[in-house]
DSSP file (Angstrom, degrees, kcal/mol; ACC not computed):
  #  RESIDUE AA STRUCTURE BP1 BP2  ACC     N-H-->O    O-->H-N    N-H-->O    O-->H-N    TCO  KAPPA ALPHA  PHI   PSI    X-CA   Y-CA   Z-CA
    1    1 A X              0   0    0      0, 0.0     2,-0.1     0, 0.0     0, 0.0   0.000 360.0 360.0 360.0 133.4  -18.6   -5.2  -10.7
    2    2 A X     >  -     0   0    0      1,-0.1     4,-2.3     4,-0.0     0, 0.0  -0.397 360.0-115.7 -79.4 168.3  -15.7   -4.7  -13.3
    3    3 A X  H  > S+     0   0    0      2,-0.2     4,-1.9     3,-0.2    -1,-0.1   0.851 116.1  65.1 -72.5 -43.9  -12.6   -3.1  -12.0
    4    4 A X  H >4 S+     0   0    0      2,-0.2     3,-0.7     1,-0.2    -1,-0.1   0.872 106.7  48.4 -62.8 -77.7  -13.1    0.0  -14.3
    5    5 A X  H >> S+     0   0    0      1,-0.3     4,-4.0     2,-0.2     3,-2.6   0.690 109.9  47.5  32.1 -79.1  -16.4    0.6  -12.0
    6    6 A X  H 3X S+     0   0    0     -4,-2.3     4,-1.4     1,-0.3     2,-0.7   0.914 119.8  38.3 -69.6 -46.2  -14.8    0.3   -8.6
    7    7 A X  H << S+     0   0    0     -4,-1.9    -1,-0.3    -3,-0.7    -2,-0.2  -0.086 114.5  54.8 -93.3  20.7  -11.8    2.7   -9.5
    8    8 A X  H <> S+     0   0    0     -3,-2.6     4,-1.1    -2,-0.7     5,-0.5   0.495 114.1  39.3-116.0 -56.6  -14.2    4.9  -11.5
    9    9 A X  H  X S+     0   0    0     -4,-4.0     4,-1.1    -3,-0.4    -2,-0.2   0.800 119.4  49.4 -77.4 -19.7  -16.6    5.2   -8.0
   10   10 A X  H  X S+     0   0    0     -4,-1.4     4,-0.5    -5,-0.3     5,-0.3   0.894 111.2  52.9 -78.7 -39.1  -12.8    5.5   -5.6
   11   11 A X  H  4 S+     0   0    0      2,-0.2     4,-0.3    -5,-0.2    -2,-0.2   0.612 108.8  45.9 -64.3 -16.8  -11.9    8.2   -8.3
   12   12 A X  H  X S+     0   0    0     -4,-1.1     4,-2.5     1,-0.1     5,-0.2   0.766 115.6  49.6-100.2 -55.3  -15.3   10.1   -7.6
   13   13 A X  H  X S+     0   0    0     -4,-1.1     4,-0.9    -5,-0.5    -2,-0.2   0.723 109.3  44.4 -53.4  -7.6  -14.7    9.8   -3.9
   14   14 A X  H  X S+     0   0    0     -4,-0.5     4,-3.7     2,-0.1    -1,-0.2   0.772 113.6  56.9-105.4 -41.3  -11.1   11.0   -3.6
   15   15 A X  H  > S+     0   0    0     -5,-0.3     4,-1.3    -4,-0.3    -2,-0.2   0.776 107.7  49.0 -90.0   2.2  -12.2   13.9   -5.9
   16   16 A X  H  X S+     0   0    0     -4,-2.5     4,-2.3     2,-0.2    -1,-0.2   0.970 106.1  51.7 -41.6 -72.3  -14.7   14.7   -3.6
   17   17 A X  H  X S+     0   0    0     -4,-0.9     4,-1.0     2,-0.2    -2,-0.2   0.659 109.2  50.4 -13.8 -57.7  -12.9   14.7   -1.0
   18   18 A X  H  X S+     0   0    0     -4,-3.7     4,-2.3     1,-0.2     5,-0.3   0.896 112.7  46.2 -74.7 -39.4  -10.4   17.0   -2.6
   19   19 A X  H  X S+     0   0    0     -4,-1.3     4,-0.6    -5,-0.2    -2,-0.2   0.629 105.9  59.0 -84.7 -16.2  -13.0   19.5   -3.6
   20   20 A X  H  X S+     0   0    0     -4,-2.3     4,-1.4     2,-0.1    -1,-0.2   0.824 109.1  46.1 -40.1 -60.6  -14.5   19.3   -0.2
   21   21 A X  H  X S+     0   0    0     -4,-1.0     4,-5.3     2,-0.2     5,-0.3   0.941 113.0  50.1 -50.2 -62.3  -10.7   20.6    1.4
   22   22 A X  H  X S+     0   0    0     -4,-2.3     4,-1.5     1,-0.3    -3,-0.2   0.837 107.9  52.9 -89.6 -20.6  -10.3   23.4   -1.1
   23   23 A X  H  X S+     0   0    0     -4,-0.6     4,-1.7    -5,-0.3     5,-0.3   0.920 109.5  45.3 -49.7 -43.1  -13.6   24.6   -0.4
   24   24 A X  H  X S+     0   0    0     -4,-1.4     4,-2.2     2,-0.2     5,-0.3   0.929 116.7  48.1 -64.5 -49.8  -13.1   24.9    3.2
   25   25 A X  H  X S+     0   0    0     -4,-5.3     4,-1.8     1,-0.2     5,-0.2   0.944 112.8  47.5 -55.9 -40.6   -9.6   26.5    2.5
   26   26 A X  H  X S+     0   0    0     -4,-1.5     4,-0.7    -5,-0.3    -2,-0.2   0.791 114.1  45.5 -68.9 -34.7  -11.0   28.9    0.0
   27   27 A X  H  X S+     0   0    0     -4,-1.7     4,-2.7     2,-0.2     3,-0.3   0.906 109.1  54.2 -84.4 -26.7  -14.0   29.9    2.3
   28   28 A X  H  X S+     0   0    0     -4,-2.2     4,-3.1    -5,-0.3    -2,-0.2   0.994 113.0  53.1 -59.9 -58.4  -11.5   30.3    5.7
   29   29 A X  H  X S+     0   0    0     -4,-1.8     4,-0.6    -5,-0.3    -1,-0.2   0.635 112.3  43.4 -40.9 -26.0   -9.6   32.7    3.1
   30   30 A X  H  X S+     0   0    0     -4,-0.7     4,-2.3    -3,-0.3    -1,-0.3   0.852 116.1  37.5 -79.2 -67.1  -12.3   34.4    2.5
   31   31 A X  H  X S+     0   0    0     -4,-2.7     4,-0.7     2,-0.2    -2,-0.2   0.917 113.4  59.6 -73.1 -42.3  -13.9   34.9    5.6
   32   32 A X  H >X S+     0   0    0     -4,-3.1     3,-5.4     2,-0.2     4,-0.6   0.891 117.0  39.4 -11.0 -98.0  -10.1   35.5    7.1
   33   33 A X  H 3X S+     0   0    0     -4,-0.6     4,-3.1     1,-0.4     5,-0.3   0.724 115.1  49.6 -54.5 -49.3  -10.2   38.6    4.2
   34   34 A X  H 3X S+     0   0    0     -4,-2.3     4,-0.8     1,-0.3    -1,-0.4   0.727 112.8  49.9 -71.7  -8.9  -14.1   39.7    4.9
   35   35 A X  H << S+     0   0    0     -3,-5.4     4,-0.4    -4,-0.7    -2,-0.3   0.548 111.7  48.7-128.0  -9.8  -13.1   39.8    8.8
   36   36 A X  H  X S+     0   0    0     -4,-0.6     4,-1.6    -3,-0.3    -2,-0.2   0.697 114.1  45.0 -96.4 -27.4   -9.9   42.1    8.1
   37   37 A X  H  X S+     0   0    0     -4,-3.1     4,-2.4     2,-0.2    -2,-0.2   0.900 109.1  52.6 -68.6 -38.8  -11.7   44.5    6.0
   38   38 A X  H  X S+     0   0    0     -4,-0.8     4,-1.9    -5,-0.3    -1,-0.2   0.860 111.1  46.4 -83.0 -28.0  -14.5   44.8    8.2
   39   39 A X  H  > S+     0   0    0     -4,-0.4     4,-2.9     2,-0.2    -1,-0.3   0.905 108.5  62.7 -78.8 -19.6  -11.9   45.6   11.1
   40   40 A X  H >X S+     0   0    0     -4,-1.6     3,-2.1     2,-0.2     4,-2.1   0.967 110.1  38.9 -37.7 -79.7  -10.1   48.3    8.2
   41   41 A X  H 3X S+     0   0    0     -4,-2.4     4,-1.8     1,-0.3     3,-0.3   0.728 113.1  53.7 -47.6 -49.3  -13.4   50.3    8.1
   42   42 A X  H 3X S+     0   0    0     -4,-1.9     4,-1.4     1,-0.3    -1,-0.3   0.756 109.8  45.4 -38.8 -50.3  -14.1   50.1   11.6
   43   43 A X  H <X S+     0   0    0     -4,-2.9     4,-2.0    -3,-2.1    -1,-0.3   0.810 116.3  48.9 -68.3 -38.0  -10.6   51.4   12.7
   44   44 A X  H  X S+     0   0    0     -4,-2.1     4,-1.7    -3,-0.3    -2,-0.2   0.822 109.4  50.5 -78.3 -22.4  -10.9   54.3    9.9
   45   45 A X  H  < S+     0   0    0     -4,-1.8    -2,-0.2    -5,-0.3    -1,-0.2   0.805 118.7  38.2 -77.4 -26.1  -14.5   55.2   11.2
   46   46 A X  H >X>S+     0   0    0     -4,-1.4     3,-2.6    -5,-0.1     4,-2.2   0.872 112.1  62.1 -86.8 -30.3  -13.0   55.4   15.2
   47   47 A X  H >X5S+     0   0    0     -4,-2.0     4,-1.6     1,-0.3     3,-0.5   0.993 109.9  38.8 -66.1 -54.8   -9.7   57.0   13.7
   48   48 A X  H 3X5S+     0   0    0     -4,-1.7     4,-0.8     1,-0.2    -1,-0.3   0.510 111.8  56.5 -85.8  22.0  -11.7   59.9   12.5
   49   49 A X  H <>5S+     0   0    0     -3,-2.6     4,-1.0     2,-0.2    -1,-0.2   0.657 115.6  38.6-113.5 -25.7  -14.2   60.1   15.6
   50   50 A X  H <X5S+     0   0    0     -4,-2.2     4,-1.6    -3,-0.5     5,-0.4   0.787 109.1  60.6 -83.3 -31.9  -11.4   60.6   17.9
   51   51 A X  H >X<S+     0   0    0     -4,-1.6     4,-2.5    -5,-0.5     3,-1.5   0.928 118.6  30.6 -23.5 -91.6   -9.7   62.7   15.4
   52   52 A X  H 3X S+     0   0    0     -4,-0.8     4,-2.6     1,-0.3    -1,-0.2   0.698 116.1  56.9 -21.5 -53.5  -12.8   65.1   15.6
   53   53 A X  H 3< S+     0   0    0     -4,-1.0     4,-0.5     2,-0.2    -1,-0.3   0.430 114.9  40.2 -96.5 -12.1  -13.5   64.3   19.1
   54   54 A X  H <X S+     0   0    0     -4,-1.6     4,-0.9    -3,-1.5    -2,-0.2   0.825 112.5  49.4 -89.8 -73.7   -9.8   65.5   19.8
   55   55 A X  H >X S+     0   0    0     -4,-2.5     4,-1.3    -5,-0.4     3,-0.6   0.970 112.4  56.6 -66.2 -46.2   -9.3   68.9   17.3
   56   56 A X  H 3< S+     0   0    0     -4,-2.6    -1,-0.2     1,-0.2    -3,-0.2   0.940 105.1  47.8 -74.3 -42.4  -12.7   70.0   18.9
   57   57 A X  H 34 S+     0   0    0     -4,-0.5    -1,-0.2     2,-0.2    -2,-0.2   0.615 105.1  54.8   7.2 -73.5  -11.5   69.8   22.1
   58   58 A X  H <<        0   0    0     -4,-0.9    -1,-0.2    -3,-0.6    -2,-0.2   0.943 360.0 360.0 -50.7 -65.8   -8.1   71.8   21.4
   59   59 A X     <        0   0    0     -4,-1.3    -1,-0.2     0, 0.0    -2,-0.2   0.438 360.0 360.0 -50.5 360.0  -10.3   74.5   20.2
């Protein structure tokens, strides 16, 4: 094997590697983002059911 070879096939491997990492960060970031929205809506769908569940009450 010529040198160009082995440091062509370490060069595929490292940028694996790397693109391996910044997938997993980018999908934790992601899912992080999908798991804070999901708690948004949730908190605005009980904020207005005790909201309701409150003012009918008072009346």
């Amino acid at each position: 094997m010529k040198t160009e070879s082995i440091w062509t096939i370490v060069g595929v491997v490292i940028a694996v590697a790397i693109a391996w990492f910044l997938v997993e960060v980018v999908l934790s970031v992601m899912w992080l983002f999908a798991k804070i929205a999901a708690v948004i809506f949730v908190a605005v769908i009980v904020y207005f059911a005790l909201h309701a569940l409150f003012k009918r009450s008072k009346s």
